[in-house]
N, C-alpha and C positions, 0 to 999 in steps of 0.2 A: 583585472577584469571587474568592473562594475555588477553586482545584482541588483535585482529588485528587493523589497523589502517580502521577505517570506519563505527567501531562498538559503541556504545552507549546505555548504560544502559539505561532504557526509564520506572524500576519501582521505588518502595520506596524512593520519596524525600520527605525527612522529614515525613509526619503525609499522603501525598495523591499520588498519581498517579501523572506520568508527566503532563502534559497536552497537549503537543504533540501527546501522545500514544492514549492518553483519543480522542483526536482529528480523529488520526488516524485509531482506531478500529472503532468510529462513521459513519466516513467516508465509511468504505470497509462494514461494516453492510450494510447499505443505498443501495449502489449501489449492492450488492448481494440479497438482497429485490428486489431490482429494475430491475437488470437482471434474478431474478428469475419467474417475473412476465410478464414481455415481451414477447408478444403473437409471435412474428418471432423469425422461426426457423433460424440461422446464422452459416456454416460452424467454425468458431473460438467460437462458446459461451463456448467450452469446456475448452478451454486455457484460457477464461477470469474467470469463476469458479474455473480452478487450481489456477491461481495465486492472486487472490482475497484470495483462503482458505492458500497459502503461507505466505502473508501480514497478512494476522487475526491470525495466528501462532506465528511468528516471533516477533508481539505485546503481544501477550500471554503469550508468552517467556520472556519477558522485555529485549531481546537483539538483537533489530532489527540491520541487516548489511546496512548500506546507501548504498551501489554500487548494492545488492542486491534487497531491495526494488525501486531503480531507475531501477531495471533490469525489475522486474515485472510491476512496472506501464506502461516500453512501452511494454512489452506484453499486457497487457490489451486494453492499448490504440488502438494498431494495430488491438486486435480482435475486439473492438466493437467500435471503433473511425468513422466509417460510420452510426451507430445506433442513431443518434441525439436525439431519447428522454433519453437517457443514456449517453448524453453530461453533465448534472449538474452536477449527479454523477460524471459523471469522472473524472469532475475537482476538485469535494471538493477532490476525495481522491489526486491526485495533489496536490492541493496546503496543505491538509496531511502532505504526503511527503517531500515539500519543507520545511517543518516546522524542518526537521531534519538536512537543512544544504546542502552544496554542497560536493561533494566527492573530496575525498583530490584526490591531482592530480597525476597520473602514475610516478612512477619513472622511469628514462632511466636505 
């Protein structure tokens, strides 16, 4: 199977799970727990739940896209990045994320 340049198999090495992905599912768990239970109502909570359940897919998948997952964490970010008790979360799944690498860079 051909990918695209940014994409990363993330199941089946050798006998266990990436640990990356392992990491990464952990992460967006937690913080969907954590946004779910958040007594304020927030114009964006509905954006941080889609992209939350885009990330928990994508790992599901075992083919997560890097420039796509950097897409969704700053949508989450922006939605819930003023909600301070939903700061930890959003950094484990962050630094998740950066577990995968930096996005190869634009061609001209």
């Amino acid at each position: 199977m051909l990918r695209s340049v940014g994409q990363t198999r993330v199941t089946g090495r050798g006998n266990g799970e990436d640990p990356r992905a392992a990491e990464l599912r952990a992460a967006v768990a937690r913080l969907r727990r954590e946004l779910a239970g958040h007594p304020a109502d927030f114009s964006d909570r509905g954006i941080a739940e889609d992209e939350l359940a885009v990330l928990a897919a994508m790992v599901a998948a075992g083919d997560p896209e890097i420039p796509r997952m950097r897409r969704s964490l700053l949508l989450i970010a922006g939605a819930i990045g003023s909600v301070s008790a939903l700061s930890p979360g959003l950094m484990q799944v962050r630094t998740a994320v950066d577990l995968f690498g930096d996005t190869p860079p634009r061609r001209p």
